[in-house]
Backbone as XML, in Angstrom:
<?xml version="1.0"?>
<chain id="A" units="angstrom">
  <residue number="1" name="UNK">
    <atom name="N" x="11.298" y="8.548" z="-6.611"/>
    <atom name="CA" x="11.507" y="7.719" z="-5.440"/>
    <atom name="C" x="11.041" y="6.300" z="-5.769"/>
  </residue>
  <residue number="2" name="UNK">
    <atom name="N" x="12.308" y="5.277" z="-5.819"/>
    <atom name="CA" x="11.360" y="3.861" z="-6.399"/>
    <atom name="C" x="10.321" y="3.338" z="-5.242"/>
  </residue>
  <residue number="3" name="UNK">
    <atom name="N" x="9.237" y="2.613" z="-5.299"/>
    <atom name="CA" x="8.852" y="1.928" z="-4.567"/>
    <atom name="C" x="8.308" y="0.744" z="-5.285"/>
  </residue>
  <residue number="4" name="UNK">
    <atom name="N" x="7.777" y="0.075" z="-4.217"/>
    <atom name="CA" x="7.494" y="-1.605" z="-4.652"/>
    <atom name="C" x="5.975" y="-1.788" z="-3.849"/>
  </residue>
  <residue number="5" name="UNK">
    <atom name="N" x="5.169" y="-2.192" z="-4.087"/>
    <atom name="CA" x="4.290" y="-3.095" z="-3.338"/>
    <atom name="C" x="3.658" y="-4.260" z="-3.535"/>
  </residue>
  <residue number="6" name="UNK">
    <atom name="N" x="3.497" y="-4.660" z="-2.114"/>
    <atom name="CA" x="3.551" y="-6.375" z="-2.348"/>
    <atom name="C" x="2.349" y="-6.696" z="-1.788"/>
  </residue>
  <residue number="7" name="UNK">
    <atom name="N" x="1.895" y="-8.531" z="-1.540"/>
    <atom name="CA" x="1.028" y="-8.655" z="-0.550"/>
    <atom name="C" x="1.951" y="-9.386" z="0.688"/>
  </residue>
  <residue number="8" name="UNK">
    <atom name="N" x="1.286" y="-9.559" z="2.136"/>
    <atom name="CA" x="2.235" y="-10.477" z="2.857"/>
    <atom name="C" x="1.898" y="-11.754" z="2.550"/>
  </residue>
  <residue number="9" name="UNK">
    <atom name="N" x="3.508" y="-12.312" z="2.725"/>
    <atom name="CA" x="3.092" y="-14.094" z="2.371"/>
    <atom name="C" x="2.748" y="-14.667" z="3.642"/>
  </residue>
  <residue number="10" name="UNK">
    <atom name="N" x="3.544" y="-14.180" z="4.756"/>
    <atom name="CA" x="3.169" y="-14.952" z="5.976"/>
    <atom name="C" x="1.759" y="-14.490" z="6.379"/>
  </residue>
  <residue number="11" name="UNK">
    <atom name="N" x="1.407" y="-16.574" z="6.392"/>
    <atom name="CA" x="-0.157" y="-16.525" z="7.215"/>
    <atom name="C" x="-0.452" y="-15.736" z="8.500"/>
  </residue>
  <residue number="12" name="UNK">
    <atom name="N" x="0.671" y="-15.442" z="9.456"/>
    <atom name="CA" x="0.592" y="-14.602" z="10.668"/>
    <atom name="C" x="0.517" y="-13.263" z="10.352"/>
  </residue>
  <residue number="13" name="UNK">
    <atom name="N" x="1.018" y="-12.661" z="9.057"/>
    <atom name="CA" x="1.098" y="-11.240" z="8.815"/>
    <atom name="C" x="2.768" y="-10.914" z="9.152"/>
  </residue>
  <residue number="14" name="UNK">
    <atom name="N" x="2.736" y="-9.642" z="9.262"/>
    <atom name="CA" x="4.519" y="-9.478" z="10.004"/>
    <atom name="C" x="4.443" y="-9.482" z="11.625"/>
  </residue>
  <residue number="15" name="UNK">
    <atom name="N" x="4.158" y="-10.445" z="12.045"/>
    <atom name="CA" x="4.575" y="-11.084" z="13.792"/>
    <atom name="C" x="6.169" y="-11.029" z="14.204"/>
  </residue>
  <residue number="16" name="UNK">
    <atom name="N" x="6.485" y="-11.622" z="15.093"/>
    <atom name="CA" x="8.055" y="-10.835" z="15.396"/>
    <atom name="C" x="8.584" y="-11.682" z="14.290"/>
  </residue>
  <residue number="17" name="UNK">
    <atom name="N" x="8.432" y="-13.159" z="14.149"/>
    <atom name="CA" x="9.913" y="-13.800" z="13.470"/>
    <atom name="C" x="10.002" y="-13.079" z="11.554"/>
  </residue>
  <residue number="18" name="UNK">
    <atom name="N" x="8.956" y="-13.034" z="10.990"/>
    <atom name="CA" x="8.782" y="-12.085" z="9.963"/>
    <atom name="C" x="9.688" y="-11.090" z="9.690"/>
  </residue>
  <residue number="19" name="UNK">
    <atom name="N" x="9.025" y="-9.962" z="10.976"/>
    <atom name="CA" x="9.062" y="-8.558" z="10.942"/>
    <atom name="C" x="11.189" y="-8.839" z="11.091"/>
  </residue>
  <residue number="20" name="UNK">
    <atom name="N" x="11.609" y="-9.075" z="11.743"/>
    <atom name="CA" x="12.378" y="-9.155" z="12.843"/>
    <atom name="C" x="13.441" y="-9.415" z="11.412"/>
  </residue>
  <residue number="21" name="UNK">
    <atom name="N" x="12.999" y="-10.695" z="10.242"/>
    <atom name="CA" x="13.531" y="-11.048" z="9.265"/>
    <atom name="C" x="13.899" y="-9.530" z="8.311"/>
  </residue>
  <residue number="22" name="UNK">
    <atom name="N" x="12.668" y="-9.111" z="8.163"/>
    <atom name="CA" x="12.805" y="-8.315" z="7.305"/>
    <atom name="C" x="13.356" y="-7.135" z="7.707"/>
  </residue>
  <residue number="23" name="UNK">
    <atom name="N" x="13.402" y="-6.403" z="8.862"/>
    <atom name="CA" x="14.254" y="-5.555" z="9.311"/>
    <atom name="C" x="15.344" y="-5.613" z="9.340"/>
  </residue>
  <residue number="24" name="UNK">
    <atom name="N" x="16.077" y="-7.223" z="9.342"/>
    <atom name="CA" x="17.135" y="-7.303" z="9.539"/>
    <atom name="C" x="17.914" y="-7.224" z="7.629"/>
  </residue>
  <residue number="25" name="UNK">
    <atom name="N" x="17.263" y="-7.782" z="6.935"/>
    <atom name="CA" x="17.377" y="-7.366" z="5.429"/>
    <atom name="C" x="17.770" y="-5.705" z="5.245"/>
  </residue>
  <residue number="26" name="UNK">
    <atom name="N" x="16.436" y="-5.217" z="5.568"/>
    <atom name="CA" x="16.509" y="-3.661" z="5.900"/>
    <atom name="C" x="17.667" y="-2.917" z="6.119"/>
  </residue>
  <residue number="27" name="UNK">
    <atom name="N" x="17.962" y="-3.401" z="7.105"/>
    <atom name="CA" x="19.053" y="-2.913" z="7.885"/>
    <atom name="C" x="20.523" y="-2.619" z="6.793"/>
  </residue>
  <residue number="28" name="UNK">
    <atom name="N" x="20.594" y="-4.465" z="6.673"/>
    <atom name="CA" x="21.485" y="-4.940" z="5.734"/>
    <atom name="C" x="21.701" y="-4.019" z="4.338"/>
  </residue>
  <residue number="29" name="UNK">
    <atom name="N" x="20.617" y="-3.484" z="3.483"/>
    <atom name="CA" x="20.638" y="-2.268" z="2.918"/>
    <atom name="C" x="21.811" y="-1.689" z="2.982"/>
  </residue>
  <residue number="30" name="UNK">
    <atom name="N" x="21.635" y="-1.137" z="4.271"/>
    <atom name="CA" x="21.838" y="0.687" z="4.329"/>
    <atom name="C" x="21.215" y="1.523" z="3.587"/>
  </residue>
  <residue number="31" name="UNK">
    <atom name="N" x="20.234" y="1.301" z="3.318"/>
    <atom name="CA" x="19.319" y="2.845" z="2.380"/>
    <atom name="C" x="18.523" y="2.885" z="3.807"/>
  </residue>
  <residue number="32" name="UNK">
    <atom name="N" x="17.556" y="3.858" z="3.695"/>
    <atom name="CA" x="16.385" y="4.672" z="4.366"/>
    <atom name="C" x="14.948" y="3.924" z="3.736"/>
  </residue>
  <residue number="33" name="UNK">
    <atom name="N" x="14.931" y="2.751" z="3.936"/>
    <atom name="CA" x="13.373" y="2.586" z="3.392"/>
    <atom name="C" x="12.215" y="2.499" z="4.555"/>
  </residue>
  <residue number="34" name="UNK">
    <atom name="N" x="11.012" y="3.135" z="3.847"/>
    <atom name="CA" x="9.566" y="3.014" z="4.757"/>
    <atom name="C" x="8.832" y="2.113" z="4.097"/>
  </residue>
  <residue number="35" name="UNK">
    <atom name="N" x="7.786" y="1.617" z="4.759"/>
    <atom name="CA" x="7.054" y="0.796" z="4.530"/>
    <atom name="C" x="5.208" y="1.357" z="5.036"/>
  </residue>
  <residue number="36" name="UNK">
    <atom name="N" x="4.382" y="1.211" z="4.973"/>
    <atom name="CA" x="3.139" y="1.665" z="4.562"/>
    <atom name="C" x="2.200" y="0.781" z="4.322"/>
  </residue>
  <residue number="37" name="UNK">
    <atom name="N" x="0.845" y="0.942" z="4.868"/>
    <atom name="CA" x="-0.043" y="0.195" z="4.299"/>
    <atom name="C" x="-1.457" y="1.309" z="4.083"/>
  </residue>
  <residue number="38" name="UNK">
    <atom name="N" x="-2.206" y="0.721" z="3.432"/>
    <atom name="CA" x="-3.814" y="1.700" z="3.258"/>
    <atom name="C" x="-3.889" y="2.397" z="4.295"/>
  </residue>
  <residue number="39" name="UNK">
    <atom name="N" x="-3.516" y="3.400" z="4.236"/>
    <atom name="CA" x="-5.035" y="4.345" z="5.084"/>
    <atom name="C" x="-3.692" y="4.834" z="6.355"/>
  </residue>
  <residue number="40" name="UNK">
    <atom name="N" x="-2.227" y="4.353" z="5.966"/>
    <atom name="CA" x="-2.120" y="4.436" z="7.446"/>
    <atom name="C" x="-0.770" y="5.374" z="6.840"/>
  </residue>
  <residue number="41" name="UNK">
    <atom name="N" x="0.415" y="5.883" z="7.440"/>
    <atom name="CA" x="1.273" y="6.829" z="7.360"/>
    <atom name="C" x="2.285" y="5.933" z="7.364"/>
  </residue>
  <residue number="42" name="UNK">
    <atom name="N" x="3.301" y="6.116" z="6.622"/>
    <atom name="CA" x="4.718" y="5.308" z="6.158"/>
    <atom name="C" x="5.416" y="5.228" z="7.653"/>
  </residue>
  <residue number="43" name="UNK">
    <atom name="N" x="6.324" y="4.155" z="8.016"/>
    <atom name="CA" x="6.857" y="3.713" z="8.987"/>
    <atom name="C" x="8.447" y="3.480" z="8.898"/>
  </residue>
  <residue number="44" name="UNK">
    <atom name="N" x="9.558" y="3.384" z="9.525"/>
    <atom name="CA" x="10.643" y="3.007" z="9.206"/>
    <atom name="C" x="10.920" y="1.761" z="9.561"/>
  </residue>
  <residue number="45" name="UNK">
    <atom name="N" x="11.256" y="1.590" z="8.319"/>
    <atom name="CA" x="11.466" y="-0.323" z="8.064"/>
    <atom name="C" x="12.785" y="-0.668" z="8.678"/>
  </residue>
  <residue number="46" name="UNK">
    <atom name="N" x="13.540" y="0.314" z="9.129"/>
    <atom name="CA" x="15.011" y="-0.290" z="10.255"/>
    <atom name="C" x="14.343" y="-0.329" z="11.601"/>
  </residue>
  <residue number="47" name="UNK">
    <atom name="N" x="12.989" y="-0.409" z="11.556"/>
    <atom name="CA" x="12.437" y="-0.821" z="13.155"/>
    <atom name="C" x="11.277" y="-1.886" z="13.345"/>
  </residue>
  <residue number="48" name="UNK">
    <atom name="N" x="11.730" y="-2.678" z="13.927"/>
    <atom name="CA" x="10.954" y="-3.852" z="14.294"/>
    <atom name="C" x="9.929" y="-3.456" z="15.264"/>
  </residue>
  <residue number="49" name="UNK">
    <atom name="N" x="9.951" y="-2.657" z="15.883"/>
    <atom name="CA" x="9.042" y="-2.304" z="17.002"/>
    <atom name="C" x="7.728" y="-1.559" z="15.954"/>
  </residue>
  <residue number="50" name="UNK">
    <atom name="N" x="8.097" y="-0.531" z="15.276"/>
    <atom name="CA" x="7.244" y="-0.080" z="13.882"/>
    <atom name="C" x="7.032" y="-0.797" z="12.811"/>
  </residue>
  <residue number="51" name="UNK">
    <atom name="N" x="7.708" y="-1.731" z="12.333"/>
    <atom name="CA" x="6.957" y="-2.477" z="11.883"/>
    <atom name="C" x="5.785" y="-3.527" z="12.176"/>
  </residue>
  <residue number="52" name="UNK">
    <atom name="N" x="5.982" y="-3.578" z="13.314"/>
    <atom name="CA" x="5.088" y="-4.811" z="13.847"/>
    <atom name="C" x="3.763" y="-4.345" z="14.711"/>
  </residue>
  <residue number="53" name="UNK">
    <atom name="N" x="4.241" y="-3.134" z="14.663"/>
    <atom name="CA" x="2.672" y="-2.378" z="15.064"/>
    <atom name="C" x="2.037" y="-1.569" z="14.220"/>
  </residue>
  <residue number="54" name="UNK">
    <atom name="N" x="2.651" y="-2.159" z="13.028"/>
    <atom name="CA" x="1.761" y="-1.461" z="11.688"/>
    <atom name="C" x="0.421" y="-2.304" z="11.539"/>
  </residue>
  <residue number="55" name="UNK">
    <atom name="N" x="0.421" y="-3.599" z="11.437"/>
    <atom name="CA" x="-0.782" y="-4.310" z="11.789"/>
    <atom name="C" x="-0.851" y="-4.716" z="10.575"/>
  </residue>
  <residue number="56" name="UNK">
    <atom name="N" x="0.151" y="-5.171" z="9.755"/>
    <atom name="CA" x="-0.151" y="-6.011" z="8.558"/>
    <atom name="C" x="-0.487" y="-7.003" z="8.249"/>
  </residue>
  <residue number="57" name="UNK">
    <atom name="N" x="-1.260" y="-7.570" z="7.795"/>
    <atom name="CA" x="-2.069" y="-9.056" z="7.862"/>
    <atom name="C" x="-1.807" y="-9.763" z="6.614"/>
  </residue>
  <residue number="58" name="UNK">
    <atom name="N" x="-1.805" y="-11.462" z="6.690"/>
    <atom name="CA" x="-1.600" y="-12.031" z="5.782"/>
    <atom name="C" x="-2.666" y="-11.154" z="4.616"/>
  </residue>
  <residue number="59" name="UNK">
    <atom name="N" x="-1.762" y="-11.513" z="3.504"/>
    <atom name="CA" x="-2.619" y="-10.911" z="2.180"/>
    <atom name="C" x="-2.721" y="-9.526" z="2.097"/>
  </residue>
  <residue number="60" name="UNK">
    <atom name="N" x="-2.609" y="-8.594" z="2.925"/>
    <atom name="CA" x="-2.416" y="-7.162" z="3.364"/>
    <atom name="C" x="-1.511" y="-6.351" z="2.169"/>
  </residue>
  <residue number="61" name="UNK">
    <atom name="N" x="-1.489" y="-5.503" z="1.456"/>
    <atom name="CA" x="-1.157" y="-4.900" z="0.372"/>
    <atom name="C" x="0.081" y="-3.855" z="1.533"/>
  </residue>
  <residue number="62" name="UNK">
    <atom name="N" x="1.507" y="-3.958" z="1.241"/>
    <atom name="CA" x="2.179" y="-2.796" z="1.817"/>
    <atom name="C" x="2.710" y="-2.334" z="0.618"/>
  </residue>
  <residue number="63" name="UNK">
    <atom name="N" x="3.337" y="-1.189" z="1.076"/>
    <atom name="CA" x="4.661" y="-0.010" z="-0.007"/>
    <atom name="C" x="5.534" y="0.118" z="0.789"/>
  </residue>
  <residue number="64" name="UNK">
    <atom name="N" x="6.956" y="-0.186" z="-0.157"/>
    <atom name="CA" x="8.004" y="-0.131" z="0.780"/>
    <atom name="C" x="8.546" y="1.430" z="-0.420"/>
  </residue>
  <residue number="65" name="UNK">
    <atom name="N" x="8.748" y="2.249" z="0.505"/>
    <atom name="CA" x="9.966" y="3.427" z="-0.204"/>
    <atom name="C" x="11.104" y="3.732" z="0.218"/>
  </residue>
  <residue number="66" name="UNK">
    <atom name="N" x="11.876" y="3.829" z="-1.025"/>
    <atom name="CA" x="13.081" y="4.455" z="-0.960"/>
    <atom name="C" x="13.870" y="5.588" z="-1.569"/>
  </residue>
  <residue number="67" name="UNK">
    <atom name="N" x="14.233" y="6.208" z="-0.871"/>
    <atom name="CA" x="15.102" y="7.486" z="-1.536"/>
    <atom name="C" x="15.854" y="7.094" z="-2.787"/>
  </residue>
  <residue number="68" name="UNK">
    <atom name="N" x="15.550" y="7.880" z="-3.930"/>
    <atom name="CA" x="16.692" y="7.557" z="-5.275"/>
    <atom name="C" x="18.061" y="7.217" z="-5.050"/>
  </residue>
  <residue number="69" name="UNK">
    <atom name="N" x="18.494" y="6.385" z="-4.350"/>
    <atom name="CA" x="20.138" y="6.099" z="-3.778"/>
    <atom name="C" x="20.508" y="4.908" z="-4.590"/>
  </residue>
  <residue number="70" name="UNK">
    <atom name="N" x="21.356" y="4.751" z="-4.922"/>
    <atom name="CA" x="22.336" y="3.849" z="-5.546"/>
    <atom name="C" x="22.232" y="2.527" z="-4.852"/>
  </residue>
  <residue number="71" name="UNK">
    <atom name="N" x="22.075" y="1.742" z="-6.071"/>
    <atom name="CA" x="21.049" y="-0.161" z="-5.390"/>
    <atom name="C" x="19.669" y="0.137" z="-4.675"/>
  </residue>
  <residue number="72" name="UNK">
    <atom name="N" x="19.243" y="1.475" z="-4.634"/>
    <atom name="CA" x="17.664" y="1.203" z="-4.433"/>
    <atom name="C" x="17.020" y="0.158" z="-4.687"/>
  </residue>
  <residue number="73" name="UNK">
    <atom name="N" x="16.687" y="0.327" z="-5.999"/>
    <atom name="CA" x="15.800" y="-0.565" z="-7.231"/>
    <atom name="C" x="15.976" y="-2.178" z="-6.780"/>
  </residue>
  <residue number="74" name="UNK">
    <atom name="N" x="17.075" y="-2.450" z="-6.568"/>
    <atom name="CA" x="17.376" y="-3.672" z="-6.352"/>
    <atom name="C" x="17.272" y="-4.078" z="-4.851"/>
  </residue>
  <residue number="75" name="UNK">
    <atom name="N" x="17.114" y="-3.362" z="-4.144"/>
    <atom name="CA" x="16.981" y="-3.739" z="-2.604"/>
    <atom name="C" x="15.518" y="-3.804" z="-2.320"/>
  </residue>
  <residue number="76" name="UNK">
    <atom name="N" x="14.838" y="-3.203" z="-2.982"/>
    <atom name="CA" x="13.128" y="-3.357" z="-2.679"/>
    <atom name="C" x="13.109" y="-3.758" z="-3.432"/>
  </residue>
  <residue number="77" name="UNK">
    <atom name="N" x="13.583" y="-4.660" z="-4.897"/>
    <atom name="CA" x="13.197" y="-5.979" z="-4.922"/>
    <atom name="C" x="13.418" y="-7.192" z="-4.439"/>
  </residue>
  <residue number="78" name="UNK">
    <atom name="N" x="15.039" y="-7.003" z="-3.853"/>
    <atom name="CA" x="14.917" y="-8.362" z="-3.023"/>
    <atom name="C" x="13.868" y="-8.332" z="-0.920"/>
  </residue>
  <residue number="79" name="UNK">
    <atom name="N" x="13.628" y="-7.140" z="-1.046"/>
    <atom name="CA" x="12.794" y="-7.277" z="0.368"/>
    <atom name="C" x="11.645" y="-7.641" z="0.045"/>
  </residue>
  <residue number="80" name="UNK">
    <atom name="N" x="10.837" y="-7.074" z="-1.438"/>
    <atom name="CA" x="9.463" y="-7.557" z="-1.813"/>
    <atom name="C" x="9.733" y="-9.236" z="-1.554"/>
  </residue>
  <residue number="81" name="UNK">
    <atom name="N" x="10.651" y="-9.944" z="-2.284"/>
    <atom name="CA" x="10.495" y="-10.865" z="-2.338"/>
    <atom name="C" x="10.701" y="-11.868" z="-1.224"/>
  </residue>
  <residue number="82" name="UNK">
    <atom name="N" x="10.909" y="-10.895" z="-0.368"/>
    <atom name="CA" x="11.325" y="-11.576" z="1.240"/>
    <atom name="C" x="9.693" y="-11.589" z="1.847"/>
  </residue>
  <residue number="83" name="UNK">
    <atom name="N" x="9.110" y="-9.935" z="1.922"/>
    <atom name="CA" x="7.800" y="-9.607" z="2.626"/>
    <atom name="C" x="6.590" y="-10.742" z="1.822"/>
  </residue>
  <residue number="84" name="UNK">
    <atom name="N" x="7.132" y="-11.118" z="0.660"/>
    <atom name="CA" x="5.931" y="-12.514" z="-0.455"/>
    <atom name="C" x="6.077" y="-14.057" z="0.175"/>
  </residue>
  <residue number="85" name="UNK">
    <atom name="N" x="7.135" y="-13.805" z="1.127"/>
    <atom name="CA" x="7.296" y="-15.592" z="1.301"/>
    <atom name="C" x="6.574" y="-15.647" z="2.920"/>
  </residue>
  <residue number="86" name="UNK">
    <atom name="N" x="6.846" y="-16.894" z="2.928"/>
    <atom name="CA" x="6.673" y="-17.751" z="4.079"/>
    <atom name="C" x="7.773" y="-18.095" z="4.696"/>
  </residue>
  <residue number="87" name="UNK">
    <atom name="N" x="8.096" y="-17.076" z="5.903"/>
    <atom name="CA" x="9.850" y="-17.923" z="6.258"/>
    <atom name="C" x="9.319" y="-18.572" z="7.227"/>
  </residue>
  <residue number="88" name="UNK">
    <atom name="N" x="7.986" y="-19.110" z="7.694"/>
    <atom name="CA" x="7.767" y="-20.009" z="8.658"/>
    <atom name="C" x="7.291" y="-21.719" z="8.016"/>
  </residue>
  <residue number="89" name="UNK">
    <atom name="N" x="7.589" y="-21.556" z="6.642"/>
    <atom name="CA" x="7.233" y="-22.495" z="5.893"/>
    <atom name="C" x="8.614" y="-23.688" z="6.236"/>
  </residue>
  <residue number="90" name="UNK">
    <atom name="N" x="8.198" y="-24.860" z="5.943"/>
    <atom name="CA" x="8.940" y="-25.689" z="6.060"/>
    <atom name="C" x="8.902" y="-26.969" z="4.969"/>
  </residue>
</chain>
C-alpha cells in the first residue's frame, strides 16, 4: 500500500481553505486515499468535514494512504506536495 508522509506547510494547519484545497485534489484522484496523524486513526481524505477535524497543525507530521491502484504513487506525491505548501501565501 504506497504511502507518503509529510509535515503541514500551512501556518493555520488544515483550516477550511487548506483542507477544502486538498480534498478537492483528493477527489480529483479518484483513488481511496486516508490520511492520519500520531496517535489518531486514518480518516477519508474525500472529506473535508474529516479532514478538518483531524486537528492537524502547522508542522504536524500526517500519512496519506492509498490502495495499490494504478497512478497511486504519483497522486500522493502530488497531494504531499500540495499538504507542504502555503496556499495562503502570497
Amino acid at each position: 500500500m504506497p504511502e507518503r508522509t509529510v509535515s503541514i506547510g500551512s501556518p493555520l494547519g488544515l483550516h477550511a481553505r487548506p483542507a477544502t484545497l486538498f480534498v478537492k485534489a483528493v477527489n480529483e484522484t479518484g483513488l481511496p486515499v486516508t490520511i492520519s496523524r500520531e496517535g489518531h486513526e486514518p480518516v477519508d481524505a474525500r472529506s473535508v468535514l474529516a479532514v478538518m477535524t483531524m486537528g492537524a497543525d502547522h508542522g504536524q507530521e500526517v500519512t496519506l494512504h492509498c490502495e495499490d491502484l494504478e497512478g497511486a504513487e504519483q497522486a500522493l506525491d502530488t497531494l504531499v506536495d500540495l499538504l507542504a505548501s502555503d496556499p495562503d501565501a502570497t
